[in-house]
C-alpha positions in Angstrom: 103.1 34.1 109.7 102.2 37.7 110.5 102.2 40.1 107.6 105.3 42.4 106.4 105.0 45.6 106.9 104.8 47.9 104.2 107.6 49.7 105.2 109.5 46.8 105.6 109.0 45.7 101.9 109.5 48.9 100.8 113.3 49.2 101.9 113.4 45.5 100.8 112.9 46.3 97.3 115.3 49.5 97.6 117.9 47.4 99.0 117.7 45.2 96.2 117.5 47.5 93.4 121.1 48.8 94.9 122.5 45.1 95.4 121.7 44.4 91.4 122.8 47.6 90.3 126.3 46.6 92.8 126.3 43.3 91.0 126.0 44.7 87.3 129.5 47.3 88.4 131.3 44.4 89.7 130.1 42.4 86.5 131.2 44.6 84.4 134.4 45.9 86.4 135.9 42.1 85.4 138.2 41.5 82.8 137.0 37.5 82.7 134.2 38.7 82.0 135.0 40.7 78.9 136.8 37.9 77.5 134.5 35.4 78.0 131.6 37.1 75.8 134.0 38.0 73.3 134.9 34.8 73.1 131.8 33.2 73.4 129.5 35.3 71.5 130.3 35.3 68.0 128.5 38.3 67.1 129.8 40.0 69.6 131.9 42.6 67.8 129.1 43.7 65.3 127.0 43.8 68.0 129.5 46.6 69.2 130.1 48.6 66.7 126.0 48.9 65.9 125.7 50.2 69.3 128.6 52.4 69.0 130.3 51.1 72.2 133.8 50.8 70.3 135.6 47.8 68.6 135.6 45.5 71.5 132.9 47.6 73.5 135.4 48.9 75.4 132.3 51.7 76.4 130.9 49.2 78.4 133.3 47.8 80.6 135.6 49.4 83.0 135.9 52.3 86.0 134.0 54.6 83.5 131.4 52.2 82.8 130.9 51.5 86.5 130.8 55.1 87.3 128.2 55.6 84.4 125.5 53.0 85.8 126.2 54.4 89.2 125.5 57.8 88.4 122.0 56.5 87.0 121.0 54.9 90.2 122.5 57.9 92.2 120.2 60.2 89.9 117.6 57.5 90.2 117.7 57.9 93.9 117.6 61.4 94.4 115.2 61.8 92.3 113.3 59.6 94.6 114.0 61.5 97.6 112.9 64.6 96.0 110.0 62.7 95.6 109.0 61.5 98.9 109.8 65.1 101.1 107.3 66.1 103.4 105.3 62.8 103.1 102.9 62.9 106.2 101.5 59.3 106.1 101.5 56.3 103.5 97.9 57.0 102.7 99.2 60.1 100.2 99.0 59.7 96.4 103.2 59.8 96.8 103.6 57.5 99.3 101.3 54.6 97.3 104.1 55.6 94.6 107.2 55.2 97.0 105.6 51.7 98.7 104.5 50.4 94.8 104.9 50.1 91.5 108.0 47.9 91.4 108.3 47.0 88.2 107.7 50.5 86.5 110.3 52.1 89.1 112.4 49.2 88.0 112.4 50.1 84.3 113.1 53.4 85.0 116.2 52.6 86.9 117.4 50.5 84.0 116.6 53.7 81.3 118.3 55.8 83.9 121.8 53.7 84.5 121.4 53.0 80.4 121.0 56.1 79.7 123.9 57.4 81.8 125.9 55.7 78.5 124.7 58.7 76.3 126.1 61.4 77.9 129.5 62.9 75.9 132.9 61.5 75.9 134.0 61.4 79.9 136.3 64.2 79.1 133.7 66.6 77.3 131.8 65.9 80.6 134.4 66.7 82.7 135.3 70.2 80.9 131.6 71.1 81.5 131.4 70.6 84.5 134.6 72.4 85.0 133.4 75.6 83.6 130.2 75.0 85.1 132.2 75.3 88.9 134.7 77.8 87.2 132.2 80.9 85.8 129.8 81.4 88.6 133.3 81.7 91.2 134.6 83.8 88.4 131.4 86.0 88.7 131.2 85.7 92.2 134.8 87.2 93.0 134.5 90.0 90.6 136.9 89.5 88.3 135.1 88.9 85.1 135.4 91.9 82.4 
């Protein structure tokens, strides 16, 4: 069998990280699937109010949910790309990064689409980044006292 290619293995493993991180939104875009843990899980409700994630952890099921994790593989992503600009050959300290180090990249993916989960209330967010847009075009047109 000849050898794959490094570059090959590398999208690979890219490819996958997306497919899981697709899997876990459909996952936890399913109503069964809610039900079934509460019903099947009998600590399932203390488990949720430790964590915070509501009664029923309503937190961590749903569109928000979904748009939560995908936001931490978008950053997760981009932050890769910023990463791997102006990348000459795969003999660079960055590229052995980009074509390795699976698992690590791995856990930071999971910490990044977890951690998505601690930003504010989805409509705190939203207000911030509505005055965030609305100030600097405020500034821009002039009409700021």
């Amino acid at each position: 069998c000849p050898k794959i290619k490094q570059s090959t293995s590398t999208r690979f493993m890219y490819a996958l990280y997306f497919i899981l991180v697709a899997l876990i939104s459909c996952i936890m875009m399913s109503e069964t699937v809610a039900k079934q843990m509460k019903e099947h899980i009998y600590f399932y409700e203390t488990v949720c109010q430790h964590i915070q994630a509501g009664d029923s952890c309503e937190k961590l099921v749903g569109y928000s949910a979904v748009y939560r994790v995908c936001f931490g593989m978008a950053c997760f992503f981009f932050i890769f790309f910023l990463f791997t600009i102006k990348i000459n050959n795969s003999k660079s300290c960055r590229a052995y990064i980009h074509n390795g180090f699976w698992f690590i990249k791995l856990l930071i993916l999971a910490a990044m689409c977890s951690g998505a989960f601690f930003i504010p209330d989805q409509d705190t967010f939203l207000k911030v980044i509505e005055w965030c847009i609305f100030i600097p075009i405020r500034f821009l047109s002039g009409k700021m006292n």
